[in-house]
C-alpha positions in Angstrom: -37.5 73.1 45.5 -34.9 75.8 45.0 -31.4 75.6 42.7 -29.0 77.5 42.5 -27.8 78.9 39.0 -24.9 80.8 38.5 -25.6 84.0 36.3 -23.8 83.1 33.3 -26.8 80.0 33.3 -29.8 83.1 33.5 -28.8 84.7 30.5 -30.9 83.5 27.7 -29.3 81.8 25.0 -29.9 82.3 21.3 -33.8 81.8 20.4 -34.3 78.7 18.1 -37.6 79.2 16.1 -40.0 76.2 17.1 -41.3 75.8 13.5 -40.5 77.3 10.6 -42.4 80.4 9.3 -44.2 79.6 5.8 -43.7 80.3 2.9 -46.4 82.3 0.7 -46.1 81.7 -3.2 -45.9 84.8 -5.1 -47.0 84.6 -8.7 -44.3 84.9 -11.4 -44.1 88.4 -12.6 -43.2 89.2 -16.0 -43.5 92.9 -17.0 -44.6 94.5 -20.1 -40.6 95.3 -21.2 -40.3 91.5 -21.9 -41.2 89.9 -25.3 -41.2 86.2 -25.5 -42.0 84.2 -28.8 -42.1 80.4 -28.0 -43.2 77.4 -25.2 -44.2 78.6 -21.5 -44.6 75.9 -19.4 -44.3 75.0 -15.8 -46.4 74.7 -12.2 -46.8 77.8 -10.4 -48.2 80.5 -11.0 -47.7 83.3 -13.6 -48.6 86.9 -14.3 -47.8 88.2 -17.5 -47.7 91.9 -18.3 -45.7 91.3 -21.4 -46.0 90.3 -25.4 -46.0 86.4 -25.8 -46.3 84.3 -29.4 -46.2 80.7 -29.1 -47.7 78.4 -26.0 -48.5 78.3 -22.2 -48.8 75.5 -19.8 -49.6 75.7 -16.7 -51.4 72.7 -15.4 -50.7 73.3 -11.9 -50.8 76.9 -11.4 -53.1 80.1 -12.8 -52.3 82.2 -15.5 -53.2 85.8 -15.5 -53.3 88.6 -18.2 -52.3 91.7 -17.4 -54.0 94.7 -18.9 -51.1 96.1 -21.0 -50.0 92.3 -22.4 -50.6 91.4 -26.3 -51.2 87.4 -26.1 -51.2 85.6 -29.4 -50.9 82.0 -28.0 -52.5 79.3 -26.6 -53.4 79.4 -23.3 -53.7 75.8 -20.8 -53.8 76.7 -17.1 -56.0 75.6 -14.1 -57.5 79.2 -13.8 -57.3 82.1 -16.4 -57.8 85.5 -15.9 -57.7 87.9 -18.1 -57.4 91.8 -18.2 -55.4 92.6 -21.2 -55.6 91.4 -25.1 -55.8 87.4 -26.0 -55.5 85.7 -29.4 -56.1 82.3 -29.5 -57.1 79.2 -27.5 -57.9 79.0 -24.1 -58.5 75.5 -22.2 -59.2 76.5 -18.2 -59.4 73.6 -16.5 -61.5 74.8 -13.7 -62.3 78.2 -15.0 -61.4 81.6 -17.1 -62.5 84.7 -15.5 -63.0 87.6 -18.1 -62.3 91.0 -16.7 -63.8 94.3 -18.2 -60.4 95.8 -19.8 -60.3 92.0 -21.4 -60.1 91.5 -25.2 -60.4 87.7 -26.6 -60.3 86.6 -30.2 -60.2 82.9 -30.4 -62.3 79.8 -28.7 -62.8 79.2 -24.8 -62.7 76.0 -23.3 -63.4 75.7 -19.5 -66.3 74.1 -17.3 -66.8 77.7 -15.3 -66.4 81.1 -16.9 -66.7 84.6 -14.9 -67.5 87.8 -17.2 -68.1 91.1 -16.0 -70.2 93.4 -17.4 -70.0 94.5 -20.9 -67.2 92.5 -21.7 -68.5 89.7 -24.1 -69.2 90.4 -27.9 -69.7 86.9 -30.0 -70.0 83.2 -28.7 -69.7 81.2 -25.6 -69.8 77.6 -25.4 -69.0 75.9 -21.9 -68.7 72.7 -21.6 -67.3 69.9 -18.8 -64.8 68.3 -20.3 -61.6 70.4 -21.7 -60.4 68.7 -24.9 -56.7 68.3 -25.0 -54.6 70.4 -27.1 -53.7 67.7 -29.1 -57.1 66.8 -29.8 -57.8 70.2 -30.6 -54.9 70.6 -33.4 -56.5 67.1 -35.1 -60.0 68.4 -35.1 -58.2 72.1 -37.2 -57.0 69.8 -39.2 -59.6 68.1 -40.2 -61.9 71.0 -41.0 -59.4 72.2 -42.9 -59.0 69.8 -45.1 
């Protein structure tokens, strides 16, 4: 069956996206010109190329170490990885990847660990469960009493 349209009705109209395009999470950058001395805490995540004294949390998201950052903190995240220099805890809650420029002073907690070659010098104890950091701070304590 044929209609007739006039020719303002051919032109096409302004496109209307069907669905919207998605969105890709990019890690949080923070470069080596930044210095932070206190809490880090959130749920996405973070790459830090920086100096940091203090605490990060990052239950939800992963936390990588950049090769020119100077951690001294305690590190909580889902999935570690490491390429520069870290001093103190780590708790990965599903793992902590050690790369090969990676230096770490301190003790590991996480149920999978990666390590390339040449990188470990010391201990290595993996277990299952990840304490908490709170139990971790009463179990110091008590040692050093």
């Amino acid at each position: 069956m044929w209609k007739w349209t006039s020719k303002d009705q051919t032109k096409p109209g302004p496109s209307i996206p069907s669905a919207v395009p998605p969105v890709h999470s990019v890690p949080s950058h923070i470069g080596k010109l930044i210095a932070i001395k206190r809490e880090v805490s959130g749920s996405e995540s973070v790459y830090f190329d920086s100096k940091l004294e203090g605490s990060v949390e990052l239950l939800d998201g992963s936390r990588t170490v950049g090769p020119d950052a100077c951690i001294r903190a305690n590190l909580r995240a889902r999935a570690i990885v490491i390429q520069g220099r870290v001093d103190g805890h780590m708790y990965g809650l599903e793992r902590v990847e050690l790369q090969k420029s990676a230096i770490f002073v301190g003790d590991m907690y996480t149920p999978r660990i990666a390590i390339e070659d040449g990188v470990l010098e010391g201990n290595e104890r993996i277990h299952k469960d990840i304490p908490s950091s709170q139990t971790k701070k009463q179990d110091d304590a008590a040692t050093a009493e």
